[in-house]
Short mmCIF file of the C-alpha atoms (twelve columns), coordinates in Angstrom:
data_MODEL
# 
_entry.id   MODEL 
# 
loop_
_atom_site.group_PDB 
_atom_site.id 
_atom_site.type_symbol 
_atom_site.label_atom_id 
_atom_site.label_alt_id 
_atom_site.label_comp_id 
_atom_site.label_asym_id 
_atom_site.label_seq_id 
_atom_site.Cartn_x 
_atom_site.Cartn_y 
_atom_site.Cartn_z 
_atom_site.pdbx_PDB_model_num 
ATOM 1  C CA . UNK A 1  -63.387 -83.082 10.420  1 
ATOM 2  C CA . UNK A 2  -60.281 -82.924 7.778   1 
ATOM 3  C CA . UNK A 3  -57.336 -83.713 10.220  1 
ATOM 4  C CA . UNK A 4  -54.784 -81.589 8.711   1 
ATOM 5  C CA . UNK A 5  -55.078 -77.406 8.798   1 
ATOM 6  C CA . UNK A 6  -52.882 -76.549 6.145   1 
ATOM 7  C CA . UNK A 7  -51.774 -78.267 2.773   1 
ATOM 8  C CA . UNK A 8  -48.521 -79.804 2.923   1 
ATOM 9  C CA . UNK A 9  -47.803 -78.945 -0.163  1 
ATOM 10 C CA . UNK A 10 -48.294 -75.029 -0.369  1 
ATOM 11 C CA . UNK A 11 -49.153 -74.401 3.555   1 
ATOM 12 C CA . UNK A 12 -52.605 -73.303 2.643   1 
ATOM 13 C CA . UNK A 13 -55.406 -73.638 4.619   1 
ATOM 14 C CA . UNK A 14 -58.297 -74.133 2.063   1 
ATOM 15 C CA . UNK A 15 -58.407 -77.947 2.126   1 
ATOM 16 C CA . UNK A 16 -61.406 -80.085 1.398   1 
ATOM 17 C CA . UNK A 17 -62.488 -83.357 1.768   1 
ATOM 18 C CA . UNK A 18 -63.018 -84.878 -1.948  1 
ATOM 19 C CA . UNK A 19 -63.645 -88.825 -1.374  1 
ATOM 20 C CA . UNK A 20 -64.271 -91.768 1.231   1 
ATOM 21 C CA . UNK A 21 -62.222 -95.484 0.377   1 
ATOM 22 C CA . UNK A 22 -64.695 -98.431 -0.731  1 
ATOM 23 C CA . UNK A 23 -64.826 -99.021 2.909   1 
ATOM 24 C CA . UNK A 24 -65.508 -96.940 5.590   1 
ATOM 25 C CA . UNK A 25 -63.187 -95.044 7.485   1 
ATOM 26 C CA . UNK A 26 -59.826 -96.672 5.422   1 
ATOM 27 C CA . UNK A 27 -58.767 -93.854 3.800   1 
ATOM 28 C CA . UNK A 28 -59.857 -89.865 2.646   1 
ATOM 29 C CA . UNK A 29 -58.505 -87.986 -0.421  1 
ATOM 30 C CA . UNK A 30 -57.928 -84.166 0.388   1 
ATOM 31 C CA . UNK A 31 -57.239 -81.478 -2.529  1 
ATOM 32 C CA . UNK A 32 -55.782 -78.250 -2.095  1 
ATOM 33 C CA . UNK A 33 -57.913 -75.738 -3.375  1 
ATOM 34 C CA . UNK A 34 -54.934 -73.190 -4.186  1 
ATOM 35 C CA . UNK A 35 -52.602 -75.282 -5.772  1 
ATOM 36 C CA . UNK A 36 -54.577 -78.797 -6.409  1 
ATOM 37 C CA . UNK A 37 -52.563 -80.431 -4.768  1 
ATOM 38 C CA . UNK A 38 -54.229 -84.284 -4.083  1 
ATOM 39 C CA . UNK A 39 -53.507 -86.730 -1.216  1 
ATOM 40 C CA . UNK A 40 -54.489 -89.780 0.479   1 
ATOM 41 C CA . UNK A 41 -54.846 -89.685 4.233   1 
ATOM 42 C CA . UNK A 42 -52.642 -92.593 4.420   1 
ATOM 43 C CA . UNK A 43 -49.743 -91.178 2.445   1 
ATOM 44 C CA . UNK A 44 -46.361 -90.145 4.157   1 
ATOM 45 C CA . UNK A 45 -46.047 -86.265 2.891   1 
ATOM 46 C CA . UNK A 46 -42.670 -85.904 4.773   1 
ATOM 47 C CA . UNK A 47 -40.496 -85.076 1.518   1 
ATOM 48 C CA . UNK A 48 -42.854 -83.265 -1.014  1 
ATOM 49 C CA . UNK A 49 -42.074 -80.768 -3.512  1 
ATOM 50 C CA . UNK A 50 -43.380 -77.449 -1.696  1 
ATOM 51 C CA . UNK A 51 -45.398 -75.169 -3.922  1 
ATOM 52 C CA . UNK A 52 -43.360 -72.268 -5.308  1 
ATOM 53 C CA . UNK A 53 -45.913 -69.351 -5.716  1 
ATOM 54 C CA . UNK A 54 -43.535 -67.189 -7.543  1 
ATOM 55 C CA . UNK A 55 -42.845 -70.029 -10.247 1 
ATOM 56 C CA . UNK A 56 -46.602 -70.673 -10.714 1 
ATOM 57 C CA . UNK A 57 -47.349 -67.398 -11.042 1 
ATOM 58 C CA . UNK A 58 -44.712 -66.799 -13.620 1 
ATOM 59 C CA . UNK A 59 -46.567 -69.671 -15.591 1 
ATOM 60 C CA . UNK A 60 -49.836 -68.130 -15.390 1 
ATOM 61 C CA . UNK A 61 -48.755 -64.807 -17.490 1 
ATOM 62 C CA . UNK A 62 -49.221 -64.350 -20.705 1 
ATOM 63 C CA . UNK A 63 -46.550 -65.669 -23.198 1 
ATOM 64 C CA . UNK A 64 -44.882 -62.318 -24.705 1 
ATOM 65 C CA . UNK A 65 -42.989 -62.742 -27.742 1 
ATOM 66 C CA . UNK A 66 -39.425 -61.558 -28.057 1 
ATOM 67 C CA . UNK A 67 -38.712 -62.504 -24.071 1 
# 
């Protein structure tokens, strides 16, 4: 069971668990599947840069020449 419901980053709830530490039960790594966002379950995420959907998808258009 991933112990967090939403991503801390962007508040999304499609979260999945991508890796186990060396030794059992340590440590998890969790990505984001909106925004890729990557932690480790032993990482304080008070503080992080929240996702800003209208800047990424401002990224994601295509570059228009002249703007």
């Amino acid at each position: 069971m991933i112990p967090w419901s939403k991503c801390p980053r962007c508040d999304d709830n499609s979260i999945e668990k991508v890796a186990d530490s060396p030794k059992r039960g340590v440590w998890e790594v969790y990505r984001c599947i909106r925004c890729n966002y990557v932690w480790r379950s032993t990482e304080n995420l008070e503080g992080i840069h929240k996702f800003d959907a209208a800047l990424a998808e401002r990224a994601q258009r295509p570059f228009r020449e002249g703007m």
